[in-house]
N, C-alpha and C positions, 0 to 999 in steps of 0.2 A: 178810814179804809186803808189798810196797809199794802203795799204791796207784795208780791209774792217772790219768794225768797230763790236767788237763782245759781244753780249749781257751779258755773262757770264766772268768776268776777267779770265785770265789763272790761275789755281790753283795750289799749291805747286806739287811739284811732293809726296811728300809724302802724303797727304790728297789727289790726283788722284790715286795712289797705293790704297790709304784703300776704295774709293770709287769702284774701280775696283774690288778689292777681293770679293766686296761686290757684283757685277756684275750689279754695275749700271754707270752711264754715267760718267766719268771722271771729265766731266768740272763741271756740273750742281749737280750732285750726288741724281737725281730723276730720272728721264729717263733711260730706260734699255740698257746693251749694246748688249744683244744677244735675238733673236728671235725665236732660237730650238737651239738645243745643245752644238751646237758651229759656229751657222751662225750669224753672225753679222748685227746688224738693217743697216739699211740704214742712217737714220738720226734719232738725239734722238728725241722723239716725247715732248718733253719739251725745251729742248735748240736751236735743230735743228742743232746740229754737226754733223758731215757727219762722223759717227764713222764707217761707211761701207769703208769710201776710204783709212783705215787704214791698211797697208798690212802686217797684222802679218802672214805669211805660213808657213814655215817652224818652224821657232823661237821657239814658242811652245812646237810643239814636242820635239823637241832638247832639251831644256831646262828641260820638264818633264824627259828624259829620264837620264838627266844629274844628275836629282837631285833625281828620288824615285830610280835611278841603284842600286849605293851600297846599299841602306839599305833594299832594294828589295833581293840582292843578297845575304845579311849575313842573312836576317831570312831566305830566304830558305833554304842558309846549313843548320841555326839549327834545321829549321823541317827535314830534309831529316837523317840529323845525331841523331834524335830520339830516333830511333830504333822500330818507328811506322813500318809498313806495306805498302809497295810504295803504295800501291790502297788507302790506307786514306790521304799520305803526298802529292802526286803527286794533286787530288780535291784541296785541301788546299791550295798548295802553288801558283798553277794555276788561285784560287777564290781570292785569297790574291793581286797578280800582276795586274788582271784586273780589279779591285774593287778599288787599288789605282790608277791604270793611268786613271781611269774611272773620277775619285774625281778631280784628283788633275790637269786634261787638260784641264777645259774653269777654271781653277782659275790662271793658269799659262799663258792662251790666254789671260783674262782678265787682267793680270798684264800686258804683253806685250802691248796689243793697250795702254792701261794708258800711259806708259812712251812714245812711238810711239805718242799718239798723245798733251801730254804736249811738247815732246820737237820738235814737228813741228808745233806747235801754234804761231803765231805771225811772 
């Protein structure tokens, strides 16, 4: 059984990395990978990679939470150890947590399909 023959050669894992960050197609690096905020196209509308059957679920999350926790968690002490007033530090530290998981979860989804789907190529 051969496999089938594909228009775009598989790309470094590290130029699919920066191509993803950038939230475009891995393989081709035109083509988008996501179609609303963290739903993934179906097929790139340029290369026609099936970037939809890439199953990043969990991963993601995990990974965000892995990596903004701590530093999430030591600016909060230092705003809470202030000596501001809880009603100013509590908005702040609350706007500060969801403003970065906000940023930084289709740039970490987007990393994950990259690698997901360079090293299931071929």
């Amino acid at each position: 059984m051969t496999q089938p023959a594909h228009a775009y050669p598989t790309p470094r894992l590290r130029t699919a990395i920066w191509r993803g960050l950038r939230f475009r197609c891995p393989v081709c690096g035109k083509g988008h990978i996501f179609r609303a905020y963290l739903k993934q196209v179906d097929t790139c509308e340029v290369c026609g990679e099936p970037i939809g059957e890439i199953p990043a679920e969990d991963g993601p999350a995990w990974l965000t939470v892995l990596t903004l926790g701590p530093v999430l968690v030591a600016l909060t002490l230092f705003i809470s150890m202030s000596g501001w007033p809880m009603w100013v530090t509590l908005p702040i530290s609350a706007g500060m947590v969801i403003g970065a998981v906000l940023a930084w979860l289709p740039r970490i989804k987007a990393l994950v399909i990259a690698v997901l789907l360079v090293s299931n190529r071929d």
